[in-house]
Residue, then its C-alpha position, 0 to 999 in steps of 0.5 A: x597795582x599793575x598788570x602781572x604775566x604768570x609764568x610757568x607753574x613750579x614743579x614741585x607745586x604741579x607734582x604736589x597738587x597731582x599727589x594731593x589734590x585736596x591738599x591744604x596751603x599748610x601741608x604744601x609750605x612744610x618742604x622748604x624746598x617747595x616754598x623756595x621754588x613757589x617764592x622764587x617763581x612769584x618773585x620773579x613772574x612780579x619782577x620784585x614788586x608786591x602784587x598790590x602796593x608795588x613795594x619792592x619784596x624782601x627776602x630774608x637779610x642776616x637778621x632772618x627778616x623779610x617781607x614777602x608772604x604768599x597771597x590767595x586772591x580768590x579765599x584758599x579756604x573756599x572748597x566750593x564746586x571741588x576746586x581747591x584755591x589753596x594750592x591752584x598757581x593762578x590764585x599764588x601771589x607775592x605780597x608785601x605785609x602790608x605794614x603788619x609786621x614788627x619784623x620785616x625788613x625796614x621796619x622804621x618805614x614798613x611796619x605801620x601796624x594798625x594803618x595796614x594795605x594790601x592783603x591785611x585789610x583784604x584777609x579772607x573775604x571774597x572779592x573777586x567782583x569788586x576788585x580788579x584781578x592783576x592778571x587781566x590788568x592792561x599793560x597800556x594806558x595806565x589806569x591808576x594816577x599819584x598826586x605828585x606831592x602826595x603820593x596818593x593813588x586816583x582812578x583815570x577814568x579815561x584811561x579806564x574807559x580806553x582800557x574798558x575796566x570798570x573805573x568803579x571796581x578800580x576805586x574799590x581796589x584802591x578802597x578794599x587794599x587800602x593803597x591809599x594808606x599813609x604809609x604808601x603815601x609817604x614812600x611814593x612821595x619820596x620817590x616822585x620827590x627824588x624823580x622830580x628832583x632829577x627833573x630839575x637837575x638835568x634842565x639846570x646842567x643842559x639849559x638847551x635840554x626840554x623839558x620832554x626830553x629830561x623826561x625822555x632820558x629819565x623814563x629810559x633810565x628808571x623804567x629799566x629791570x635792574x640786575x635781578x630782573x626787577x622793574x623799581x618800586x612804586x614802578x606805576x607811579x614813576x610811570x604816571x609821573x614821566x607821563x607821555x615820555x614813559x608809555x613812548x619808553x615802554x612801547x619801544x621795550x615791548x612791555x606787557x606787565 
């Protein structure tokens, strides 16, 4: 999980939400048009990544399949104090299916159903004060690690210290989201194994070529937004694994999220 920047709310959610201030999520997701618009804001604010696992969202391909849903942080269905989370725009995320779904695009990778992730595992419980909130996420230092030959998440416990997040809340999300899932494992392995691969690559065409600078060329060329605007997936463990040379690559683009 990373840090996400919100933007500007959708209209037609502000414009529905002043009409209908205790309006249902149902209600709202029955104009396409005002789902398209939330989607295509969520997707972009996210820069086309799940806001938990970092799988890059689909939209729908020719068959009609997708993996993209709408995620409540905070339960859309506690009313309490008046407030309504179903439709407040801070509380609206993109979320994988975490695994759950037969129909979703790449089923043969995505769908592992019962070894489900990200909002599955979570469904409607109130977790606000046991896991970390990706909006108040810290851009730097990164706060998660991956096992290069696993993919398996970890808490940096000193980089949460610098951060001053609760390494122990940390864990939870990793706990609670199940982002250790087989499933995740598998996919960020492939991707440090392709990164990894690159490594040796580039040292065996330039025997002149450091190890830090094969690293340097690689942060430039994977920690870059492609033509949609969207950073790559898993983009947290290809940060950890160039290390030093990606926080340097992310600082000279001003990241913040």
């Amino acid at each position: 999980m990373k840090k996400v920047l919100k933007g500007i709310e959708p209209p037609l959610l502000a414009r529905y939400r002043h009409k209908n201030p205790t309006g249902s999520w149902d209600m709202f997701k029955n104009s396409r048009a005002r789902r398209q618009q939330l989607k295509q804001q969520i997707i972009a604010d996210q820069s086309g990544l799940c806001v938990y696992c970092e799988i890059d969202l689909k939209e729908q391909d020719s068959h009609g399949n997708a993996d993209y849903r709408v995620e409540h942080y905070h339960p859309k269905s506690d009313m309490t104090a008046g407030h309504n989370w179903a439709l407040d725009w801070q509380n609206l995320l993109g979320c994988c299916h975490g695994g759950s779904r037969p129909d979703v695009t790449d089923a043969a990778h995505r769908y592992t159903s019962p070894d489900c992730s990200c909002d599955i595992p979570k469904g409607s419980q109130n977790l606000d004060s046991v896991i970390l909130n990706p909006h108040q996420m810290p851009a730097f230092p990164p706060i998660f690690a991956f096992d290069r030959t696993t993919g398996e998440p970890s808490v940096d416990k000193v980089n949460c210290s610098i951060a001053g997040i609760d390494p122990i809340k940390a864990q939870a999300t990793i706990r609670e989201l199940r982002l250790d899932a087989k499933r995740l494992n598998s996919l960020r392995q492939t991707v440090l194994n392709k990164l990894n691969a690159d490594v040796r690559n580039l040292l065996q065409r330039n025997s002149e070529l450091s190890v830090g600078e094969a690293l340097d060329r690689l942060a430039a060329t994977y920690l870059q937004k492609n033509s949609k605007h969207h950073w790559p997936p898993f983009f947290s463990a290809i940060r950890n694994y160039l290390g030093s040379s990606a926080e340097k690559h992310l600082r000279s683009m001003d990241y913040n999220g």
